[in-house]
matplotlib code that plots the C-alpha trace (Angstrom):
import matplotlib.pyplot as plt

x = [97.6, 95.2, 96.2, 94.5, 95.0, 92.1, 91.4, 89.2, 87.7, 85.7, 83.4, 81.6, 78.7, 76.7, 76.0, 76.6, 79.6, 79.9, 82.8, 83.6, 85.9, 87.2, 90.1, 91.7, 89.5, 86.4, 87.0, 83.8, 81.7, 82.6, 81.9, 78.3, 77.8, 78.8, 76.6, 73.7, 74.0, 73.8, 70.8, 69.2, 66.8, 66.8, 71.0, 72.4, 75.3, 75.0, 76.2, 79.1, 80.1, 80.0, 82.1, 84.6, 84.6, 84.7, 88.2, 89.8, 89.1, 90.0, 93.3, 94.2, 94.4, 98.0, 100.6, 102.8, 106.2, 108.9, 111.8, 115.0, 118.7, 122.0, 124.9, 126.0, 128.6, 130.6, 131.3, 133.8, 132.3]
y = [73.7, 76.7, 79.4, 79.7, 83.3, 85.4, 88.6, 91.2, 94.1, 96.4, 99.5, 102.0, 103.9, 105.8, 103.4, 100.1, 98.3, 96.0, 93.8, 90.8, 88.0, 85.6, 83.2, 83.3, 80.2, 82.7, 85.7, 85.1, 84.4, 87.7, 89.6, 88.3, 89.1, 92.3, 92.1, 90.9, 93.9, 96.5, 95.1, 94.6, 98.3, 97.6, 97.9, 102.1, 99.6, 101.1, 99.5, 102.1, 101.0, 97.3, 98.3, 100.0, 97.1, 94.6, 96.5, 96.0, 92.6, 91.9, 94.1, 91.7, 88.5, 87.3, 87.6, 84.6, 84.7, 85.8, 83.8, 85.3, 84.1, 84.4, 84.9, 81.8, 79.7, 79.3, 83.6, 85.1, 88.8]
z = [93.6, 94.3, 96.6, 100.0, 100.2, 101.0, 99.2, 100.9, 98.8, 101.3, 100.9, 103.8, 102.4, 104.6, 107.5, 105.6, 105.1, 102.3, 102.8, 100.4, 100.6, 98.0, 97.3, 93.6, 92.6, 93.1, 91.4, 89.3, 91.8, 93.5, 90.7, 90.6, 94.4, 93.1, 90.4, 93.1, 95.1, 92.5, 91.3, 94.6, 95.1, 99.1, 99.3, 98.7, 96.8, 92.9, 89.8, 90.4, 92.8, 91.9, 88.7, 90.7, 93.1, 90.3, 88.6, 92.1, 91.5, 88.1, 88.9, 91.8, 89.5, 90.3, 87.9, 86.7, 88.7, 86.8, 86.4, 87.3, 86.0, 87.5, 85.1, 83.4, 84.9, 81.6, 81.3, 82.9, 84.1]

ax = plt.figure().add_subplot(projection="3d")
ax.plot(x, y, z, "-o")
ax.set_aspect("equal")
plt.show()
């Protein structure tokens, strides 16, 4: 089942604010909104900032839970 956890990712430039939402089922699509803003001339967002953006994201891809054993019931400690 996916999560329903929201991940924000948020940058203030100037007077703008660029603030970008996204669940674990959409980390692509948030990297191309990224990707859109860089590109568009009309936005002070720059493909810097999109790539620094865009590691946040990648970084924030959850990692499998870890399994962790108690001592086994047959061994004396």
């Amino acid at each position: 089942m996916a999560s329903r956890d929201i991940n924000v990712i948020a940058l203030v430039k100037g007077g703008e604010r660029y603030v970008f939402l996204y669940d674990d089922d959409s980390r692509d699509q948030a990297l191309e909104a990224l990707a859109r803003h860089a590109a568009n001339p009309d936005l002070s967002f720059s493909w810097y900032d999109a790539a620094v953006l865009g590691q946040k994201v990648r970084q924030s891809t959850p990692r499998p839970t870890r399994l962790r054993f108690g001592p086994r019931a047959d061994r004396h400690a």
